[in-house]
N, C-alpha and C positions, 0 to 999 in steps of 0.2 A: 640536635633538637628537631623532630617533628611538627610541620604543620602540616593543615588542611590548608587545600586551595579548591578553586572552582575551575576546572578546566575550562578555556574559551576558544581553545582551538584543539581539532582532533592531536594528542601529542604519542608519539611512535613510544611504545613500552611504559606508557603509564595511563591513557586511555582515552576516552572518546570527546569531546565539545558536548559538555555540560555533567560532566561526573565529579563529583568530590574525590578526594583521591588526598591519601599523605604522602609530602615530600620533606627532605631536610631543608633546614633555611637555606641554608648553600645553595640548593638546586634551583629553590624559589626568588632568591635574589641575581642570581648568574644567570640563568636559563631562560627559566620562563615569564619574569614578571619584564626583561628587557626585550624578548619579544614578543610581548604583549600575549602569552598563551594561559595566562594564568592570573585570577587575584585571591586574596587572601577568605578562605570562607571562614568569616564572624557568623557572630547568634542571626543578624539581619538577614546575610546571603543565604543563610541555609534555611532558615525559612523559606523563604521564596523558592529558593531551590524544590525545598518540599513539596511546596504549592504547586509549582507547577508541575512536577511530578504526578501529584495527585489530576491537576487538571489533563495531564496526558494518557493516564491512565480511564479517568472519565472517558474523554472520548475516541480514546481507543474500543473501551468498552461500546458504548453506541453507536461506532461503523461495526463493530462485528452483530449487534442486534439488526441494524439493520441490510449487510450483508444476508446476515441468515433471511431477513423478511422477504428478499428479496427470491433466494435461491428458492424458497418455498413456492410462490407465486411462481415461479417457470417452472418449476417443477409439476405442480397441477397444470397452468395454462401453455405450456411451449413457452418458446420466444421466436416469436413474430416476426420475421425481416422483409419487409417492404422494398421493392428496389424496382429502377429503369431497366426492363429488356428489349431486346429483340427477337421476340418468339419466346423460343426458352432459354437463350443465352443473356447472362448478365453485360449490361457494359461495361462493369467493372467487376473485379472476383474479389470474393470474401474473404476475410480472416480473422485472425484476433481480434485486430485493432477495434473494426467494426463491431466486432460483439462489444468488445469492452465500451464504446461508447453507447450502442443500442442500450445497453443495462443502464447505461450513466444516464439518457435522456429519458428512458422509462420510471426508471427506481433513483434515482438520483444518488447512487453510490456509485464508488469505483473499484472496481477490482482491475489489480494488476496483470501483466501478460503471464506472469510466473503462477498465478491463481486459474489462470483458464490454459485446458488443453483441449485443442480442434483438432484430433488427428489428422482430418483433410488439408490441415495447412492453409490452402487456397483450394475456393471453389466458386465455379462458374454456370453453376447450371443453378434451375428452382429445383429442389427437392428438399427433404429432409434429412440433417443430418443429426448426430449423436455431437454431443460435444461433454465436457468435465470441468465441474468447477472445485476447486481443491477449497476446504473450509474447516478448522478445526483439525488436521491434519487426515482428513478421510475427503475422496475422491468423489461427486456427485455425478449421477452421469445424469444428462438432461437433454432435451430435444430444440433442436434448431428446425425451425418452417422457414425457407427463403420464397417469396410468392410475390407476384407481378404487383406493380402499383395499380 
């Protein structure tokens, strides 16, 4: 006999921490419910289940709105890096990391390292570079200003 259960822990060949998923009672009483990777999904659990579902889909939906709001605005304006030199050299050299929080204390989003590509890797001088933000599965290229305090 088949039941549903609600996975609560990632489980190897039947899937991820929070997926519905049918096992036989067997598997459900031997396996999973003794080490605690599983409970029974009722009318109640799957509800909730749904719900939150839906709530992650929501705001999934509103980081990619405002992702994009974002990508826009540098796209018209550059993005702007303010930084300590000496002359023209940085005390410190640029990278992802820093773009990724520049955008996070501008636009108050976050995009991941896998979402921006800096071809310069590190850079140490003021100038301008190009940099790419991936969105929607298309590649933006956009302008990097690094300029003295």
């Amino acid at each position: 006999m088949k039941i549903k259960v609600l996975l609560l822990k990632d489980v190897a060949k039947l899937g991820g921490k929070g997926q519905i998923v049918e096992v036989s009672d067997a598997v459900f009483r031997n396996v999973l419910r003794p080490k605690g990777e599983a409970k029974i999904a009722d009318k109640k659990t799957i509800k909730q289940w749904e719900n939150e579902q839906k709530k992650k889909q929501e705001q999934a939906k509103l980081l990619n709105e405002k992702k994009h709001k974002a990508v826009e605005e540098i796209k018209q304006n550059w993005l702007e890096l303010r930084v300590s030199t000496n002359g023209e050299h940085l005390y410190e050299k640029i990278d992802v990391k820093h773009i990724i929080n520049w955008i996070f204390d501008k636009y108050k989003v976050k995009f991941s390292e896998k979402e921006i590509d800096f071809p310069q890797k590190k850079v140490n001088i003021l100038w301008e570079y190009d940099f790419f933000i991936k969105i929607d599965w298309k590649k933006v290229a956009l302008k990097l200003k690094v300029l003295t305090k």
